[in-house]
MIKEMI-314479 format. One line per 5 residues: their letters; for each residue x, y, z of N, C-alpha, C, O. Coordinates in steps of 0.02 Angstrom, whole numbers, plus 50000, padded with zeros to 5 digits. Layout:
% residues N
a = X/Y/Z/X/Y/Z/X/Y/Z/X/Y/Z; ...
END
This chain:
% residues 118
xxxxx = 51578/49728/50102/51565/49758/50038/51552/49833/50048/51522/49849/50099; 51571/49881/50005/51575/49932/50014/51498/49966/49987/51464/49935/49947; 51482/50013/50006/51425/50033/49962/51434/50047/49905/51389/50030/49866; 51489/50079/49882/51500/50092/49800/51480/50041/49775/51425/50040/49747; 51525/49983/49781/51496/49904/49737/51451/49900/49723/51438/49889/49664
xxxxx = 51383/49910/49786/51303/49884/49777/51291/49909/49737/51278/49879/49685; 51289/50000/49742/51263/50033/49698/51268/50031/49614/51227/50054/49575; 51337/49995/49598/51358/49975/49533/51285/49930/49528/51252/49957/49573; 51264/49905/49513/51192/49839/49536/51146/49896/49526/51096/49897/49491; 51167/49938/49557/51070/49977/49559/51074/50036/49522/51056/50091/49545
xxxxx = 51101/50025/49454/51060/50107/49427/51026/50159/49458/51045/50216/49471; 50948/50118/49472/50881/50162/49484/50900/50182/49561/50851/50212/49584; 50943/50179/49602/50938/50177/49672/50915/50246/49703/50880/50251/49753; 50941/50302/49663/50927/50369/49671/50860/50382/49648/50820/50413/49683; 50846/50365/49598/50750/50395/49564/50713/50346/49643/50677/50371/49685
xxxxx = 50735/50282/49644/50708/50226/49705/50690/50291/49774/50640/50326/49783; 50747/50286/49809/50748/50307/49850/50730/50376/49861/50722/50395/49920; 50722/50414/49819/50687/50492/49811/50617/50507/49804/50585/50555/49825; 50600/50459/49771/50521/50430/49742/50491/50463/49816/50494/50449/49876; 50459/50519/49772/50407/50565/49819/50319/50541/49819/50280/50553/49773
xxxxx = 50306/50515/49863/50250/50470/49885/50215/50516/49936/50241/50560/49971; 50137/50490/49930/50110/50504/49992/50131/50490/50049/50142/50430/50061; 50143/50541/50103/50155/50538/50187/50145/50472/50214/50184/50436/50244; 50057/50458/50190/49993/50415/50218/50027/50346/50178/50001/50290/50184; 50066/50352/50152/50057/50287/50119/50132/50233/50125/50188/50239/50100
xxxxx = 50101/50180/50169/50145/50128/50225/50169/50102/50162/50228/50111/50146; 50138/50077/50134/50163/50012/50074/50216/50034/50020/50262/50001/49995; 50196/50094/50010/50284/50114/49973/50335/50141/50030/50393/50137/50010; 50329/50168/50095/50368/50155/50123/50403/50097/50166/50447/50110/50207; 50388/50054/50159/50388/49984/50175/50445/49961/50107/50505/49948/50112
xxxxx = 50407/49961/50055/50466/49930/50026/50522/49969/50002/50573/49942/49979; 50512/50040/50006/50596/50048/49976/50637/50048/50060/50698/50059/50062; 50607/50036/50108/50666/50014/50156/50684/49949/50141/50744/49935/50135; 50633/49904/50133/50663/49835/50126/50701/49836/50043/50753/49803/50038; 50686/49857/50007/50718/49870/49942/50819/49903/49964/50867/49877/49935
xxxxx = 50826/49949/50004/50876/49964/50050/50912/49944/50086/50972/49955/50087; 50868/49897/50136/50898/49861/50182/50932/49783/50127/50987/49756/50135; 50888/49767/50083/50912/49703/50060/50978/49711/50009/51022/49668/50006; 50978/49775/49967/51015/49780/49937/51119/49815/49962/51167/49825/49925; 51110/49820/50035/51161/49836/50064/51189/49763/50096/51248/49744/50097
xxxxx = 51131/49729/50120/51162/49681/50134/51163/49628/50102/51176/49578/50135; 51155/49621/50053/51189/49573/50000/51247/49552/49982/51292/49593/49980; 51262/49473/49963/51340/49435/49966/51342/49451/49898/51307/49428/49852; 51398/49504/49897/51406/49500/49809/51466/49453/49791/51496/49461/49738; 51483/49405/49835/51532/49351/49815/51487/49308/49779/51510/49270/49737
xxxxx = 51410/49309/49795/51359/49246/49774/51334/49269/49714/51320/49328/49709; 51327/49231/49668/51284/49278/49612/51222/49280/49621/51195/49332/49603; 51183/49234/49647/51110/49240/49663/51088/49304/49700/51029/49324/49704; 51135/49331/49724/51114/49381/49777/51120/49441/49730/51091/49495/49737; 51174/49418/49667/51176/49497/49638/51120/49503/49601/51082/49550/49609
xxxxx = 51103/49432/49535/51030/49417/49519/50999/49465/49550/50979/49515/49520; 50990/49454/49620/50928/49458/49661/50918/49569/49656/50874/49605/49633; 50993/49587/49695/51004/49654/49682/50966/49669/49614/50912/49697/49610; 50996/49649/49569/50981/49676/49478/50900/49690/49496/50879/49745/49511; 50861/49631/49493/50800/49618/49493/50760/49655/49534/50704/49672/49517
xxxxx = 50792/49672/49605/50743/49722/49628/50748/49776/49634/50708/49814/49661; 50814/49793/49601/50808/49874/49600/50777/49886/49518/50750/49941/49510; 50777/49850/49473/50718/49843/49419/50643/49839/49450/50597/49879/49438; 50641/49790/49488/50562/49803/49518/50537/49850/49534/50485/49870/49507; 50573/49888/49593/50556/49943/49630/50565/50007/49582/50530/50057/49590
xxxxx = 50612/50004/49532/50602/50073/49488/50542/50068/49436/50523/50122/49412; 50500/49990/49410/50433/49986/49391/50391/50022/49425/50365/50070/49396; 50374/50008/49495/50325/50023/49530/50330/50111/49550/50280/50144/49561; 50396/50137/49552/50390/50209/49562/50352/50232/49482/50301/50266/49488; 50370/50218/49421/50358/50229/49350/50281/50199/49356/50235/50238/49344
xxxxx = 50268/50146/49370/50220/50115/49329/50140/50119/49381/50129/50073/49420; 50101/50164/49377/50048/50162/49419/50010/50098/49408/49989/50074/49461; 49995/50068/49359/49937/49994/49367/49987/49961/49394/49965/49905/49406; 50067/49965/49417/50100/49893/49420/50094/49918/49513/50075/49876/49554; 50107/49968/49529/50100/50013/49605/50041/49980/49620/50047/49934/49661
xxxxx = 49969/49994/49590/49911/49954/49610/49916/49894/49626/49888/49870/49675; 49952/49862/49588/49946/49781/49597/49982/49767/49641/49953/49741/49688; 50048/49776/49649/50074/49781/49693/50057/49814/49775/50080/49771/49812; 50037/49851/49802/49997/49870/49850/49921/49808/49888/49901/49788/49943; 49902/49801/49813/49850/49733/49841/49874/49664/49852/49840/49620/49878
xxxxx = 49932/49657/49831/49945/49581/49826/50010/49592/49891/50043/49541/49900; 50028/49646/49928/50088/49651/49961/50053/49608/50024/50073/49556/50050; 49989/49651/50039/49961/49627/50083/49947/49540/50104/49941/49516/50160; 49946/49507/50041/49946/49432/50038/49997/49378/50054/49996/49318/50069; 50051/49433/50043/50098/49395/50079/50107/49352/50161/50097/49377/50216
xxxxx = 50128/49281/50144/50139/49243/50216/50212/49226/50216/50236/49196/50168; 50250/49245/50268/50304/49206/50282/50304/49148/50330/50252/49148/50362; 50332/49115/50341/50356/49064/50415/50382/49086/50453/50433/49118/50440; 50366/49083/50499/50421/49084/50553/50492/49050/50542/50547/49078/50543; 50483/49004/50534/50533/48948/50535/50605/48984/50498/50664/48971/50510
xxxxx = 50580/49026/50458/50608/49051/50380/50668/49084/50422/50663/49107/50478; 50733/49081/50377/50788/49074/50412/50817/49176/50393/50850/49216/50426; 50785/49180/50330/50799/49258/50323/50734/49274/50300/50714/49253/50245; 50699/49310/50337/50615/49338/50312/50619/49407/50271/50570/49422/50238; 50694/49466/50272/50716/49488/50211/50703/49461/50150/50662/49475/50106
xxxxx = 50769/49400/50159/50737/49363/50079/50708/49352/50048/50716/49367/49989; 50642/49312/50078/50579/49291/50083/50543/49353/50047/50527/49354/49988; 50532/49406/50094/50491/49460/50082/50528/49498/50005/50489/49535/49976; 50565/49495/49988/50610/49509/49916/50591/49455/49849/50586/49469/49789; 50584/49386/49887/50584/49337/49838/50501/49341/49832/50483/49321/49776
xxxxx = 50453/49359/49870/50373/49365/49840/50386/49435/49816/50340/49448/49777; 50426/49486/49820/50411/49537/49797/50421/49522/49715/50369/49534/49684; 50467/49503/49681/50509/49482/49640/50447/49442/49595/50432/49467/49540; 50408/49372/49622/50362/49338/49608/50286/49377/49610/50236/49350/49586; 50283/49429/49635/50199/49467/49619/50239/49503/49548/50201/49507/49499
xxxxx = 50279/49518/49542/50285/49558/49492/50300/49511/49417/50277/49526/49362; 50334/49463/49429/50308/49414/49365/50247/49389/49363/50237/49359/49310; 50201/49391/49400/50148/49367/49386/50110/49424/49353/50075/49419/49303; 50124/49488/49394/50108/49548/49339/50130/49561/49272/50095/49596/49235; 50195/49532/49251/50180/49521/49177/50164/49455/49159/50176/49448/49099
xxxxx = 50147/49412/49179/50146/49365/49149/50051/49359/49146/50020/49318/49112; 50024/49407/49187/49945/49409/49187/49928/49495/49136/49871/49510/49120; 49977/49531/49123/49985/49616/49101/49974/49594/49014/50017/49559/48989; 49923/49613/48978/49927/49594/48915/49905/49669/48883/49860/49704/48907; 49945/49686/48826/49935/49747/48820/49863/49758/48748/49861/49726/48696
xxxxx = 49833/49791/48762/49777/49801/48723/49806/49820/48645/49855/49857/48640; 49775/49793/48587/49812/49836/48539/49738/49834/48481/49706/49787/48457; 49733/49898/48476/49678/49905/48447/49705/49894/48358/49765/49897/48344; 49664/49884/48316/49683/49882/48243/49624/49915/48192/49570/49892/48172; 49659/49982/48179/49595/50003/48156/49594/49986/48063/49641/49983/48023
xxx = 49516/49979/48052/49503/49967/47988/49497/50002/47947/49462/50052/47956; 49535/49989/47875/49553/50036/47821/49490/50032/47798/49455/49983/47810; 49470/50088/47760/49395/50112/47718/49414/50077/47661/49377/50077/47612
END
C-alpha cells in the first residue's frame, strides 16, 4: 500500500503529527508514533483495519484539540495491560486506545446550565 492511500483515511494526519507538545512529555510522544506506525501498516484490503485507521486518526486529532480528553487519556494510558501471548501488541495498544476514549464519552456529560426568566 502506498502512503498516499493511508493518508486518504487520515485527514488530521498533518495537525496529528505536527502537534507541538512538551519536550518532557513521553505519553504524547508515544502515541503519535504508535498512531504512525499503526496507520502505515494497515491492510486496507480489510475493512476493519480501515475502521480502525478512520477511528484513530479521529482519536488522536481529539486529544491534540481536546485538553480534558489529553488528561484522561495520559492517566488511563498508563493502565494499560497487554499479553504476551498477544499476537500484534500494535493492535492491542490501538484497540485500548480506541476503548479509553469511548469510555470518555460515554462517562463526558456536558454541563448545561438553564438560566431563570424573572
Amino acid at each position: 500500500m502506498s502512503n498516499k492511500e493511508v493518508l486518504n483515511y487520515c485527514p488530521n494526519f498533518n495537525h496529528i503529527v505536527n502537534f507541538k507538545y512538551n519536550g518532557n512529555d513521553v505519553i504524547t510522544d508515544k502515541l503519535i508514533t504508535i498512531y504512525r506506525d499503526f496507520i502505515f501498516k494497515a491492510d486496507l484490503n480489510n475493512n476493519h483495519d480501515i475502521k480502525m485507521v478512520k477511528e484513530i486518526d479521529y482519536v488522536l486529532n481529539k486529544y491534540t484539540e481536546d485538553y480534558l480528553f489529553r488528561k484522561e487519556m495520559k492517566h488511563e494510558i498508563v493502565n494499560i495491560k497487554i499479553k504476551r501471548t498477544c499476537g500484534d501488541i500494535l493492535r492491542a495498544i490501538v484497540e485500548n486506545i480506541l476503548n479509553i476514549f469511548d469510555n470518555y464519552l460515554f462517562n463526558t456529560t456536558r454541563k448545561i446550565t438553564i438560566a431563570k426568566w424573572i
